[in-house]
N, C-alpha and C positions, 0 to 999 in steps of 0.2 A: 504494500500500500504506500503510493508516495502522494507526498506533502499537496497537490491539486486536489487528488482522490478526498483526500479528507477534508482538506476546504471548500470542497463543493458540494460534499454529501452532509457540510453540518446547514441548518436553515442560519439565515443572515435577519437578527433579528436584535436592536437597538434596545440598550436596557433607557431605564429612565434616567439616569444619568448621563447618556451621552445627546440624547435628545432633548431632555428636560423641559419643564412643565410650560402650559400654556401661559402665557404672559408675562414670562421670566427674560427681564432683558439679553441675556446671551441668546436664548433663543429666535425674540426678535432680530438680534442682530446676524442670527445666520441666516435667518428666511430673507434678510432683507438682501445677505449677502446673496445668494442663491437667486432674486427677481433682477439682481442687477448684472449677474452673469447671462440670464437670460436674454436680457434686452441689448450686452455688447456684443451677443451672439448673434442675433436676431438683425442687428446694425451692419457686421460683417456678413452675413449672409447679404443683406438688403446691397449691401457695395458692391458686392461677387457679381448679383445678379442684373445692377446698372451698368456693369462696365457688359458684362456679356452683349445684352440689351444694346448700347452704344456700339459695340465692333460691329456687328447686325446692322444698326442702320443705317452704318458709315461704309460698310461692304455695300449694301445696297445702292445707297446714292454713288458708289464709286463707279458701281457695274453702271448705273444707269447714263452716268456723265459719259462712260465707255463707248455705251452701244450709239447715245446722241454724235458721239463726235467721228460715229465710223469705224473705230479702233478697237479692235477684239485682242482682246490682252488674250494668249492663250495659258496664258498661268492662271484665272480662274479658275 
């Protein structure tokens, strides 16, 4: 039996001291920790997804300046 085997076959489960009680400031402060990793995650995804977004429309208008001026790039 190695050391995976056994960490995966025990349940993962928080005593009240690492979690600690409702309304207990360490506790706020890790939930609050945890909303704001959410949302610089949520920000870099949102970045990822503008620049994708921008190379897209910038390939389009390129093709289409392409096709207007006659000129067939054959590297498209």
């Amino acid at each position: 039996m190695n050391l995976t085997t056994l960490y995966i076959s025990q349940p993962s489960l928080a005593c009240a001291t690492c979690i600690g009680q409702d309304g207990q400031v360490t506790t706020l402060a890790a939930n609050g920790a945890v909303y704001v990793m959410f949302v610089s995650l949520a920000f870099v995804f949102l970045c990822i997804a503008a620049v994708v977004v921008s190379f897209a429309r910038r390939a389009k208008r390129y093709a289409a300046a392409q096709a207007a001026n006659g000129v067939i790039d054959p590297t498209l």
